[in-house]
Structures are given as structure tokens and as C-alpha cells.
C-alpha positions, 0 to 999 in steps of 0.5 A, a space after each residue: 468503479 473506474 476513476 478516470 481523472 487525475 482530479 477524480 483520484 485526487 477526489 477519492 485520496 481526499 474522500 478515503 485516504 490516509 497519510 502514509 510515509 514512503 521511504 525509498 532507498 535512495 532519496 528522501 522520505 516523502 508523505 503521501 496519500 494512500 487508501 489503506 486495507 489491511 483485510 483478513 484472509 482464509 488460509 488453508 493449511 490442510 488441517 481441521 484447525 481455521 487459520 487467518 492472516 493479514 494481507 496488508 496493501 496500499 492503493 496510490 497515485 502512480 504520481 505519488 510513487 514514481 520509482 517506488 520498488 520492492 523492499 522500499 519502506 512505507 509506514 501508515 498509522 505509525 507501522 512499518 511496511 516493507 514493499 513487496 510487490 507493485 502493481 499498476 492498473 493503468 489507470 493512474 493507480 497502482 495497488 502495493 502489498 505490503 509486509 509488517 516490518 519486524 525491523 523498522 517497527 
């Protein structure tokens, strides 16, 4: 699903959105609202033994996360998450992976 507006994405944050807390390097902390998924994934590790691990992204307004880098900390639902890659759509969205924080948590 395309969302095309600005008022459209606003829409869909309020509709399936979280608060999330970006905390840059430099700068002050700041909420804003996110789409969490935190889905499993299949990995194949060449043995006969099944083994899952958790991808855990966010999905933002760009608007929200003006200058957010890689190895910048974000924390939704009282987790730490460390930034790994930023990835805008060019739609006005950008989807971020995210890695659990060992050190922030």
C-alpha cells in the first residue's frame, strides 16, 4: 500500500504506531511515532537442527528522523535498540533495522 500524503502517513502512524524514543548522538532525545516489527526469521546454519532469530525494524516518517545515523539509539517499549541501517523508500518513509542494545538495556 502506497501512502502517498503527508496526512496519509500521519493517518497510518496514528492508526498502527508506536512511541518510540530517538536518541541521537549529538542532540537532544526526542519521541516519535513508529510502526514496530520485531518478526522472526529462518536462518540456515547447514545443519539439521532449525534456528530462528529476531530482525527487529522500525518504519518512520523521514520528517521524524532528520539526520538519524547508524549507531544512533532508539528505545520502543522500554527496549534499547541500536540503529544499524537506514533506508529510505522515497515515499516520505524510511525503514530502519534495528539491533537489541546489550549496553543500553
Amino acid at each position: 500500500m502506497a501512502v502517498e500524503l503527508a496526512a496519509d502517513r500521519a493517518i497510518f502512524l496514528a492508526d498502527f504506531g508506536v512511541t518510540a524514543t530517538y536518541a541521537p548522538t549529538f542532540g537532544p532525545e526526542k519521541s516519535i511515532t513508529v510502526i514496530f516489527d520485531n518478526e522472526y526469521l529462518d536462518v540456515d546454519v547447514g545443519g539439521s537442527v532449525a534456528f530462528a532469530t529476531q530482525q527487529p525494524k522500525i518504519l518512520a516518517r523521514d520528517g521524524d528522523i532528520t539526520g538519524m545515523k547508524e549507531g544512533d539509539v532508539i528505545t520502543v517499549a522500554n527496549v534499547d535498540y541500536t540503529i544499524r541501517v537506514v533506508m529510505p523508500d522515497g515515499t516520505g518513509m524510511t525503514e530502519i533495522m534495528l539491533e537489541k542494545d546489550p549496553w543500553h538495556t
